[in-house]
C-alpha positions in Angstrom: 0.0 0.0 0.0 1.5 3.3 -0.8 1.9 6.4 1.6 -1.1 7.9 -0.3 -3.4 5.7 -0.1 -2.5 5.3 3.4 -3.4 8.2 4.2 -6.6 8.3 2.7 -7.7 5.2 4.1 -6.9 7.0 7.8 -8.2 10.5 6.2 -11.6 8.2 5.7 -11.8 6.8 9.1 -11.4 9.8 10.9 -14.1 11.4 8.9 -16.1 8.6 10.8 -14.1 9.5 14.1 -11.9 12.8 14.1 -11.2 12.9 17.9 -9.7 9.7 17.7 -6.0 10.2 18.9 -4.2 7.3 17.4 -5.8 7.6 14.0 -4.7 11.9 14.4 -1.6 10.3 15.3 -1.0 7.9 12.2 -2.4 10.9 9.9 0.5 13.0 11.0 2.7 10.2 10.9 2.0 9.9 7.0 1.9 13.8 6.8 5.7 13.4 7.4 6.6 10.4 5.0 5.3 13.0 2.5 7.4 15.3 3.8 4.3 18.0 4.5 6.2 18.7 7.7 4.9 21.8 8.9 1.1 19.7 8.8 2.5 16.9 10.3 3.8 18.9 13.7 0.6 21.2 13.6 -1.5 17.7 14.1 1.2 16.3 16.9 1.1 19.5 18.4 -2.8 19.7 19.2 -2.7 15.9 20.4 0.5 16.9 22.9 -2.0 20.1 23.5 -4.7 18.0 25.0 -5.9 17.0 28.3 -4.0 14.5 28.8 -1.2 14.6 26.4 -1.1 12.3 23.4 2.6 11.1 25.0 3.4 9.3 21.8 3.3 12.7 20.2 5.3 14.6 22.1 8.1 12.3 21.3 7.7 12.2 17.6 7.6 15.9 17.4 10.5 15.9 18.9 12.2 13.2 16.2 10.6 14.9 13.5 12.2 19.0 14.8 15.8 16.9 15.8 15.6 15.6 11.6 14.7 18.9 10.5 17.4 20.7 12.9 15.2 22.7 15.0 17.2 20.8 18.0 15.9 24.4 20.4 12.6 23.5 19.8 13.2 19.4 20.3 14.3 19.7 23.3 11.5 21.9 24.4 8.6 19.6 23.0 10.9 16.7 24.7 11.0 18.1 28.5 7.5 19.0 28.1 6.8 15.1 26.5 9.0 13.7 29.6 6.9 16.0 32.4 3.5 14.2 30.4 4.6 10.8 30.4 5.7 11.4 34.2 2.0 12.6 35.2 0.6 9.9 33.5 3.0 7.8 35.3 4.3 6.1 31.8 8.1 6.2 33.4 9.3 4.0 29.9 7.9 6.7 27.6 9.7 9.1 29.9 12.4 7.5 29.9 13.1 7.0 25.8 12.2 10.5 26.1 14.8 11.7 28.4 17.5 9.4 26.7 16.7 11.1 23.3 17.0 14.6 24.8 20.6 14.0 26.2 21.8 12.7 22.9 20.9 16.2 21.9 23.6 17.6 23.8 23.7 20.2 26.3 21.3 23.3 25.7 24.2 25.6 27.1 
């Protein structure tokens, strides 16, 4: 199945569903594959904007600004990711979280 039709397939079941976060999730997951990056962090950023935080989110935005070299604004989405996955008490997800943010290096 190609990337398009992927995400038309997800594009249809949210039309059935759009609050659903892991289908939100997968849309801006695809967004990024077709390199619409700007879309793709606009879609992680109101799931990490939500009560509670779409975790997953957090941490991909992250990725996605450390490929695109916006490393200020990784680590920034990353703390906050780490302080969401803490409240939710999801210490692995913190911890991938807090590992990927020190291989950032320092902020200085």
């Amino acid at each position: 199945m190609n990337t398009s039709s992927r995400r038309a397939k997800i594009e249809a079941m949210l039309a059935d569903d759009p609050r659903d976060p892991f289908l939100r999730y997968s849309l801006a997951l695809e967004l990024e594959k077709e390199a619409e990056h700007e879309s793709s962090l606009a879609r992680l950023r109101e799931l990490a904007a939500e009560e509670p935080p779409y975790v997953p989110a957090l941490f991909m935005a992250g990725q996605q600004l450390t490929r695109l070299g916006r490393i200020e604004e990784a680590r920034t989405i990353l703390r906050d990711g780490i302080e969401a996955a803490r409240a939710q008490n999801n210490d692995h997800a913190a911890a991938e979280m807090a590992e990927f943010l020190a291989t950032l290096g320092d902020a200085g």
